[in-house]
N, C-alpha and C positions, 0 to 999 in steps of 0.2 A: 452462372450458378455453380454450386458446388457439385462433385463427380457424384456424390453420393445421396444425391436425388434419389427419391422413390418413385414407383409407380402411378400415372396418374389417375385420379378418381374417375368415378363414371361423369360426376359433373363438371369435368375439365379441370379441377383443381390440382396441381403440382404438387406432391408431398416434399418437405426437406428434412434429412436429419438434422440440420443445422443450413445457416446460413451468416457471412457475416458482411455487416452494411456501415457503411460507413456515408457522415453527413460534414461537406467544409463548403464554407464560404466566407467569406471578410467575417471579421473580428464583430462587425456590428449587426452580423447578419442570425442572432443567436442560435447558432448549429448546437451549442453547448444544453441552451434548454430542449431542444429541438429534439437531439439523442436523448436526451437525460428522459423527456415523455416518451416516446418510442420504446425506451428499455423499461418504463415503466409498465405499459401498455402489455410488455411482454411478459413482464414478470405474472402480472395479473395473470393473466390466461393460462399460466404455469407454465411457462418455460424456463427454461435454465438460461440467466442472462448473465454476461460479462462485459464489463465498458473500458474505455480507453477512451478519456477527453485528452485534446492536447489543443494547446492557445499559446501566443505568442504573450511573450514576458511584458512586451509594452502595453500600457492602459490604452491608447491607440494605435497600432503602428499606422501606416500609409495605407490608404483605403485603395483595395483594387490591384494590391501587391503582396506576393508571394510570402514576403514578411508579415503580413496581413493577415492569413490564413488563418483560419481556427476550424477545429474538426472533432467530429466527437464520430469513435467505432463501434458497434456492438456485436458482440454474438451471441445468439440465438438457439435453441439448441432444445430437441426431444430428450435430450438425456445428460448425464452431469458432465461436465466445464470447467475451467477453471484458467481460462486465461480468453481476452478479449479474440483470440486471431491473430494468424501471421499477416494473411492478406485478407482484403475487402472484394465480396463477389461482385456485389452491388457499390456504388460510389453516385452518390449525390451533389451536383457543383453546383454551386449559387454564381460563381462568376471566373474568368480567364485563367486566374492566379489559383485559385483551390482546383479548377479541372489539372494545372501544369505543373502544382503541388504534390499531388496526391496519383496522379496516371499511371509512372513507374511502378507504383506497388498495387494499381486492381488486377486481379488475377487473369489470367490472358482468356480471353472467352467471355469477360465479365459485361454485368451490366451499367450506364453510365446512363446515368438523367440528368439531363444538364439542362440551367436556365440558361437563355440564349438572348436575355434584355440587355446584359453588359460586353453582348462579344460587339461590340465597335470597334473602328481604328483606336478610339482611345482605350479602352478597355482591353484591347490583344497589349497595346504597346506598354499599359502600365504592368503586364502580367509579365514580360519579356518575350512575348512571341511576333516573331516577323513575318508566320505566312498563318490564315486563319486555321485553327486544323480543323473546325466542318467542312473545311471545302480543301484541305491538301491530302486527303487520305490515313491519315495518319492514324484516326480511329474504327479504318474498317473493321478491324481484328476484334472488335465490341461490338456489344449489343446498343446502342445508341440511340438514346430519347429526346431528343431536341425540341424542348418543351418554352415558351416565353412562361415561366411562372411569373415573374414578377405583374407582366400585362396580365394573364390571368387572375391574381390575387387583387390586385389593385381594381380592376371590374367588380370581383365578387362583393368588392367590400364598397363601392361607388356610393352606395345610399345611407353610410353609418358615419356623414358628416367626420370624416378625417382630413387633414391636409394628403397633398400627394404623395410625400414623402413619407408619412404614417402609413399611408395606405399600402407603401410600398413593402414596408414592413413587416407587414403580414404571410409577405410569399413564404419565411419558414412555416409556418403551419398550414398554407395550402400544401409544400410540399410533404411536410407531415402528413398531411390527410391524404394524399398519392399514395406515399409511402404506406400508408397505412392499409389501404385498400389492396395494394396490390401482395400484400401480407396476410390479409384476411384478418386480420388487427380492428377490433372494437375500437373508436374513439370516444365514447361516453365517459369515462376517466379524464382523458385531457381536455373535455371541452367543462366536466365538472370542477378541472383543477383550473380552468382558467376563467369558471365565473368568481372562485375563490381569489386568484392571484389580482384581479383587476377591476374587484370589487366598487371600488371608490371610482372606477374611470369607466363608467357601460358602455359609453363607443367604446373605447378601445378591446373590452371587452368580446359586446358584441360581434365588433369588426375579424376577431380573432377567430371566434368560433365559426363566423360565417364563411372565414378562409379554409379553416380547416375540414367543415361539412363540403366545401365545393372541392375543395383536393380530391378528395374522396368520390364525390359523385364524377368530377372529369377522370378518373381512371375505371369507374360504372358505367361512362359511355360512349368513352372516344374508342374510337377501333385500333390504336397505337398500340394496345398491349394485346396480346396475344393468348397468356400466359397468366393466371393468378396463382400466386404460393402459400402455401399450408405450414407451418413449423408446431407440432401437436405437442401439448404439455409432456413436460419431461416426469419419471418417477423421484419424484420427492419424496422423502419420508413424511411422514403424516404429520401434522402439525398448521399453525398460521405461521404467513410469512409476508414481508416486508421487503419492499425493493430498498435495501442500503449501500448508502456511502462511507467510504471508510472511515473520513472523519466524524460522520452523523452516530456510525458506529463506536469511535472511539466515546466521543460525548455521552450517550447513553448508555454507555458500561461504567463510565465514572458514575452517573446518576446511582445507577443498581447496586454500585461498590457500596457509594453512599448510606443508602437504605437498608441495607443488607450488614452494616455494622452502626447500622443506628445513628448516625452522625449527620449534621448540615456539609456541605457539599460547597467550597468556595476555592474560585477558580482567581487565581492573578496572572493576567495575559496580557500580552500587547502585540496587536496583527501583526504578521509577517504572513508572507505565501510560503507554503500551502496552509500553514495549520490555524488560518484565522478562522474556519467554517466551522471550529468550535466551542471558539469565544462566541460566535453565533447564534448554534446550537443552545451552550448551554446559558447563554445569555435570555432567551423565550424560555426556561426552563423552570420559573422563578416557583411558582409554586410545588414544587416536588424539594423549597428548603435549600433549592442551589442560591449560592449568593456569587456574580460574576462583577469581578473588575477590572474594567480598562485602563490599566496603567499609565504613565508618561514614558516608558522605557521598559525593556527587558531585565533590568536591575529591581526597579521598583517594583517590577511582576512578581520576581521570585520570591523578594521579603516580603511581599504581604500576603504571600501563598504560606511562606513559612509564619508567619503571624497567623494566618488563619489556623494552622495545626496548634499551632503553641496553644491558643486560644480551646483545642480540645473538636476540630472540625478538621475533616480531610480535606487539605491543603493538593491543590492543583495546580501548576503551570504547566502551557503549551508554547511550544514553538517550533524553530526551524535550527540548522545548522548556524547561521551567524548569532539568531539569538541565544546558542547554547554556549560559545564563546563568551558571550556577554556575565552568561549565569555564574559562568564555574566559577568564582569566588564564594557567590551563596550556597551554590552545591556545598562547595567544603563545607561552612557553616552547619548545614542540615545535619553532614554525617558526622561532625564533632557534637554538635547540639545532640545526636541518635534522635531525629524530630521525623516521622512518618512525613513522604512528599512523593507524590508521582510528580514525574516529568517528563513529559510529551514531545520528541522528537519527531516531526513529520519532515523527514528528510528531501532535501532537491540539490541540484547539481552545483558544484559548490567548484574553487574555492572563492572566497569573496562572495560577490551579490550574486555569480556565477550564472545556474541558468535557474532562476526564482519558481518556471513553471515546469520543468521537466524532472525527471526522475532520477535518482543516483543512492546507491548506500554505502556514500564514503565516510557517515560518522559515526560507525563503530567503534573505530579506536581511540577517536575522540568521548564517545559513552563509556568504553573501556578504561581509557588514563588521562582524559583530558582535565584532571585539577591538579594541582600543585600539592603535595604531602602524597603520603599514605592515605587516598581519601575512598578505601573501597564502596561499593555500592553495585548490587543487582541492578542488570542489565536485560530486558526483556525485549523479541521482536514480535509483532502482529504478524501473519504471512497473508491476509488476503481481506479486502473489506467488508464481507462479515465478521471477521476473525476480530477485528478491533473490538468489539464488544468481550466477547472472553479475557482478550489480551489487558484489556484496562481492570476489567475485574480482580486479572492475576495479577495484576501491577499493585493495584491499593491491597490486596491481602498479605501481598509481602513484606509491604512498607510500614502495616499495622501492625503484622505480629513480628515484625523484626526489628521496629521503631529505625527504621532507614529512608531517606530518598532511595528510590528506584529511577530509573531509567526506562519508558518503553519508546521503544523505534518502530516507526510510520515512515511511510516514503510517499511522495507526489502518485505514484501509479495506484495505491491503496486509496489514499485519501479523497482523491477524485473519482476513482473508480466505484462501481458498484455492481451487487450481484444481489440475488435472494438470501434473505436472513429469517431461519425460523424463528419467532419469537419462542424464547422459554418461560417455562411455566417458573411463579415463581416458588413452589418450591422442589424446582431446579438449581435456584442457585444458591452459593456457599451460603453459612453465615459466617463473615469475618470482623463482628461485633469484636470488640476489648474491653478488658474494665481499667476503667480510669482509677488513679490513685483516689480513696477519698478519706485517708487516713494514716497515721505514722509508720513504717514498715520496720524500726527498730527501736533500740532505748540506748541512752549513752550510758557515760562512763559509771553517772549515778544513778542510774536507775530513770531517766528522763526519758518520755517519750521522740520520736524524732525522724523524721523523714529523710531519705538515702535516696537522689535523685538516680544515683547510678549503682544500686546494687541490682542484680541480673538474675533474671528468671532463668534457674537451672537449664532449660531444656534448648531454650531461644537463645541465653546471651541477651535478650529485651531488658530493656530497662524499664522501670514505671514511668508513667503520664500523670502528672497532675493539674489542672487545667489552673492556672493564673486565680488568685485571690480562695482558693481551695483555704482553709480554716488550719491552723498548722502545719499546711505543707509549703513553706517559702523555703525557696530554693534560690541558686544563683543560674545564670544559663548565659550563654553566648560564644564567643570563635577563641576565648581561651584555653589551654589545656585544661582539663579536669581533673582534678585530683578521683582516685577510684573513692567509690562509695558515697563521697561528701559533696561530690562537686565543687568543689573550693580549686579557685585558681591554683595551679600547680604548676614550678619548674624544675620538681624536683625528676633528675633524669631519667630514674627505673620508675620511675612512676608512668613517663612520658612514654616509656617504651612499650608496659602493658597497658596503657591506653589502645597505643596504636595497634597491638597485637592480639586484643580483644575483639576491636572494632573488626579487625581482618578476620577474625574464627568467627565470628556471628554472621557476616556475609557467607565464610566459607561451609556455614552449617544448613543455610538455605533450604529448607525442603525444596528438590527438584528431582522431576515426577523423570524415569529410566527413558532412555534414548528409541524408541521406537523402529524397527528397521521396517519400509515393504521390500520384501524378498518373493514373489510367489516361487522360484527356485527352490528355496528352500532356507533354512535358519544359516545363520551366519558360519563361515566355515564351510557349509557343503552347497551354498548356492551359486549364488553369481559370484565372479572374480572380480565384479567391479560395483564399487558403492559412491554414488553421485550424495554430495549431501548440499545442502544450502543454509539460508537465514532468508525470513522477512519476506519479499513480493518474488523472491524468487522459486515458491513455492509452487506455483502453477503451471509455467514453461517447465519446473523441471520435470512436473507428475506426469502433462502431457506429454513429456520428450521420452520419456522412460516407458510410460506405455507405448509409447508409435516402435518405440525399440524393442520394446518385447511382441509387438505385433510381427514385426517381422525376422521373428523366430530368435533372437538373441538376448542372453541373461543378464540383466542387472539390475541392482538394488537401489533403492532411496533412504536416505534419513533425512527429517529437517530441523530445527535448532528453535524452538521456541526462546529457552534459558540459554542466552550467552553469558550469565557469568552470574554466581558462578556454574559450571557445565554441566549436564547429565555426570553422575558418578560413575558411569559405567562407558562413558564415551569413547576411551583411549581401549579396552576392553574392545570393543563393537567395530573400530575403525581396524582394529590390529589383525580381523578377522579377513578381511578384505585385501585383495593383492593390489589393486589400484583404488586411491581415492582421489574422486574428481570433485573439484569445489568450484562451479559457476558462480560470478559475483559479478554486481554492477558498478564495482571497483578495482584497484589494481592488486586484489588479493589482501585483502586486511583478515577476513576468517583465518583465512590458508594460513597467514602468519599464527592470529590466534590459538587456530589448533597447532601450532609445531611448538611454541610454545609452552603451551599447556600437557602436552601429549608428548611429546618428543618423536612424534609421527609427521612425516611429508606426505604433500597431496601433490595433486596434478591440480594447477588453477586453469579456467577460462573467464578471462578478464573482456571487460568491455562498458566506458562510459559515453555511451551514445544518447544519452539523456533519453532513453524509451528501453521500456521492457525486454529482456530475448525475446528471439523466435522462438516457437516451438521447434520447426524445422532445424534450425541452427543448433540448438541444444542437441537435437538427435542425430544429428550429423558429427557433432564431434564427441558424442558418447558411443557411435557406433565408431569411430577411428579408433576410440580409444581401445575399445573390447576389442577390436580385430586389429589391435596393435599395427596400425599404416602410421610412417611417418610423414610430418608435413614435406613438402618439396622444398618451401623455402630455405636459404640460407639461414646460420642463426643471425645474423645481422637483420634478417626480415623480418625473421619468425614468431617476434613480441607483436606485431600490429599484420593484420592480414587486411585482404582488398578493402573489406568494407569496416574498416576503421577499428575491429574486435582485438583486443589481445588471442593471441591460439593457444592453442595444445601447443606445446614445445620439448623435447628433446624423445630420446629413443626407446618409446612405449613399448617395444618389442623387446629390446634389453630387461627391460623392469619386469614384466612380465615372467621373463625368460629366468630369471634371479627371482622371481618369489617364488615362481614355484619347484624351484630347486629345493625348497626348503628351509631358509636362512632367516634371521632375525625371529626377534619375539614371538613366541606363538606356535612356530616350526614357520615363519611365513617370512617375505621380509616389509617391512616398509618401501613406501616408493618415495625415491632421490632423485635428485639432480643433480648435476654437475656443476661448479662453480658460473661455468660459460652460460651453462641453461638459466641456471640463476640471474644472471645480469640479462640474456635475453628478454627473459619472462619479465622484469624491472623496465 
């Protein structure tokens, strides 16, 4: 259990400020639904919940092997959160391979309930272990429950006519219901969602709920546990709320975008992992006026997402990294066309089919310049699975009042993930309605009336919308240049060039909301020396790493990056105030570049593609080297990749330190540099 356990109640109950639990076993053993009720379960009773699924990429792997593994994490928690946990106190095994999985990381002291139906000669040997470890010692150092759930589950459910193998099936929601009880966790939600999910099958049904009520009573009356635990609702702001997923989140922020500018709602998608959950999504969604199509390809998605807008409907597609390779041609289109299009990056580990279910955000610079011309377009990221809901909202108001594809980025850790989501009222949210063309906007040369597909609303650079078969507005459209005003194919050069350089002022004119800093030190300049900034899922590791830093008496600041492009106006301002900036990423530095770029400012990066979220720990660890300016010991030959597989901190943080606050560069401050050598290091 965690250090920071409470006092126990008169009635033996355990208080936790938090706690975090983690559920693996084979891929077919659904730990995925298993967590996903359990975080439910918590959210209800008002906790502050944060999840971490992770599954292996194969639709099977090898049952009973390490590759096999699936695991879903949660934390738990009296008070706000924002990242699932570094480590698991608790750890639930279903079999060999998820106990030899997942051991390394439960926290040392922790507790471990393991089914004990699969530890056989075959079952040790398919996991890779050679000596049994119930019986080699190995887990003294845990608190250890060696439990048969499967035998037990399979008894309780004896009389709900299943085969043996269904019956076997059931052991995730006995352990559920263990797990529940010994949490002090209501299960009348997951036995009402699972008369829901299994409707049409009453054994199975039944058989479920029957597992999950005896989980429950054997942890009511065996004498194994000692110990019941409490996790009491956290202070929430007042409001209803919802246990959401990031993707479930993104989908119902498109919905609300929808409604919210008066428009039907049509989605052109074709699954890829992770972001199929909202073709899904918004596929059930039919009556709220969404119209959802499963394409034959990535190509055919986007054009009849862009036909849906032409058409006078916010146009949507979803996908992942390789299908955004696919798109960029259509991209272009859109932003020559100036046709409104969100597009839904839910990023994973990449390059190629790379790692389909785990986490990475290496397509920035890909959302940033990945078309061929001049094809700018706003670039937005979501930082956390409630967040997708706002984030899609800013995505379609963008796109409507600046007649552009957008860009918003999703990663594998958000989309999967899930946390509490207040619902807002709605009139909370914008209205980002337009008016359609529905009449001529000039006269020609004699006096004729006559529609101007590309004359531009002073304020935006927008162009008018006339929706196809409109009464005097035919117009011509497509991947040609455009002549200004007339839309008439054009090759003519200066014409070509204020196309291009219009298109680029109407992105670069963006309404984007000022760079936000937390400082409690104090306002930029007189606080902290050091300003940690991010994009995207890296929002959570870094708030938690920055508070554990300031817990322990040391100053520094956060920003994080909603608008990557075009930036806060004030960003190069904000960052210059700052004598070190650190930029965490779950790539090899694409921001860091970004911002030098854009700013002509250097950061410090910590790089690292391990297909899973930071640590909190880890964060704070090299935010605190950073402020107390300690160099690494490595060589620079080392120094890009440390033990556990992270790009580090790299070169002489004392020097740079030592050189800003001398005084020097912009501001009276200076920027922080690297060396050529650091340069190639850090690469």
């Amino acid at each position: 259990m965690p250090t920071d356990q409470l006092p126990e109640r008169p009635d033996g109950v355990r208080r936790l400020e938090n706690v975090v639990i983690r559920f693996a076993g084979d891929s077919g053993d659904g730990m995925q639904l298993t967590g996903d009720r359990f975080g439910a379960q918590a959210a209800a009773i008002g906790n502050d919940v944060a999840t971490l699924p992770n599954y292996p990429a194969e639709i099977r792997a090898p049952s009973g092997t390490v590759a096999g593994v699936s695991s879903y994490q949660l934390h738990i928690a009296d008070h706000d959160i924002t990242t699932p946990g570094d480590q698991p106190d608790v750890l639930i095994a279903m079999n060999p391979a998820a106990l030899r999985a997942n051991i390394t990381e439960l926290r040392p002291g922790g507790v471990i309930i393991l089914d004990t139906d699969s530890f056989t000669e075959l079952g040790l040997d398919k996991a890779g272990y050679e000596v049994d470890p119930l019986t080699d010692g190995s887990l003294d150092s845990y608190q250890l429950f060696a439990i048969n759930l499967t035998g037990l589950a399979s008894a309780a459910v004896a009389d709900h006519n299943l085969k043996r193998k269904d019956a076997a099936r059931t052991k995730n929601m006995y352990a559920l219901g263990l797990v529940s009880w010994m949490f002090s966790q209501p299960i009348e939600d997951t036995a009402d969602y699972l008369r829901k999910r299994f409707a049409s099958k009453p054994d199975v049904q039944a058989a479920n709920i029957a597992a999950l009520r005896a989980g429950w009573i054997y942890g009511e009356t065996t004498e194994a546990f000692a110990t019941v635990y409490e996790v009491k609702p956290a202070a929430l702001p007042p409001g209803t709320y919802r246990h959401m997923k990031g993707n479930k989140g993104i989908a119902y922020g498109l919905v609300a975008a929808a409604h919210q500018a008066g428009m039907p709602l049509f989605l052109g998608a074709y699954p890829i992992t992770p972001a199929s959950e909202v073709l899904h999504e918004l596929s059930l969604l039919t009556s709220y006026d969404v119209r959802s199509f499963q394409a034959e390809d990535e190509i055919a998605a986007i054009g009849a997402a862009i036909g849906g807008s032409f058409a006078g409907m916010l146009g949507v597609t979803v996908t992942s990294g390789p299908g955004m390779a696919l798109k960029s041609e259509a991209i272009g289109l859109a932003v020559i066309m100036e046709m409104p299009l969100v597009i839904v990056n839910v990023q994973r580990g990449g390059p190629s089919t790379g790692l389909p279910t785990k986490t990475e955000q290496s397509d920035l610079l890909q959302a940033l310049y990945g078309r061929h011309g001049e094809a700018p377009l706003p670039v937005i990221a979501a930082r956390s699975p409630a967040d997708g809901f706002a984030s899609a909202l800013e995505a379609a108001r963008i796109a409507l009042a600046y007649r552009t594809p957008v860009i918003l980025l999703s990663d594998s850790y958000i989309a999967n993930g899930s946390e509490p989501w207040r619902v807002p009222e709605l009139d909370e949210l914008p209205d980002i309605g337009i008016e359609l063309a529905t009449e001529p906007n000039a006269v020609d040369e004699v006096g004729n009336p006559v529609f101007l597909p590309y004359a531009r609303d002073p304020a935006t650079l927008a162009r008018p919308l006339a929706i196809p078969g409109t009464p005097g507005l035919a117009h011509r459209i497509g991947g040609l240049e455009k002549q200004d005003l007339t839309g008439a194919v054009s090759y003519d050069a200066d014409n070509h060039d204020l196309m291009i350089r219009t298109r680029q002022s109407k992105i670069d004119g963006v309404d984007v909301p000022p760079l936000e800093v937390d400082d409690p030190a104090g306002p930029p300049g007189s606080g902290a020396d050091v300003l940690v900034i991010g994009w995207g899922s890296t929002w959570g590791p870094i708030g938690e790493a920055c508070r554990q830093v300031r817990a322990d008496g040391l100053k520094v600041a956060q920003a994080h990056l909603r608008h990557l492009a075009p930036l806060p106006a004030n960003l190069a301002s904000v960052l210059s105030e700052y004598h070190t900036v650190l930029v965490p990423e779950m790539n090899l530095g694409q921001l860091a570049g970004h911002l030098r770029r854009e700013t002509l400012i250097d950061t410090v990066g910590y790089n690292q593609t391990r297909g899973m979220p930071f640590q909190v720990s880890e964060l704070a660890s090299v935010i605190t080297r950073v402020i107390q300016g300690v160099v690494d010991d490595d060589t620079p030959e080392q120094a890009a990749v440390g033990g556990n597989g992270a790009a580090k901190v790299v070169g002489d943080v004392t020097a740079r330190l030592t050189a800003a606050k001398a005084g020097v560069g912009a501001g009276g401050k200076t920027t922080v540099t690297h060396s050529d050598a650091t340069r190639e290091a850090g690469r």
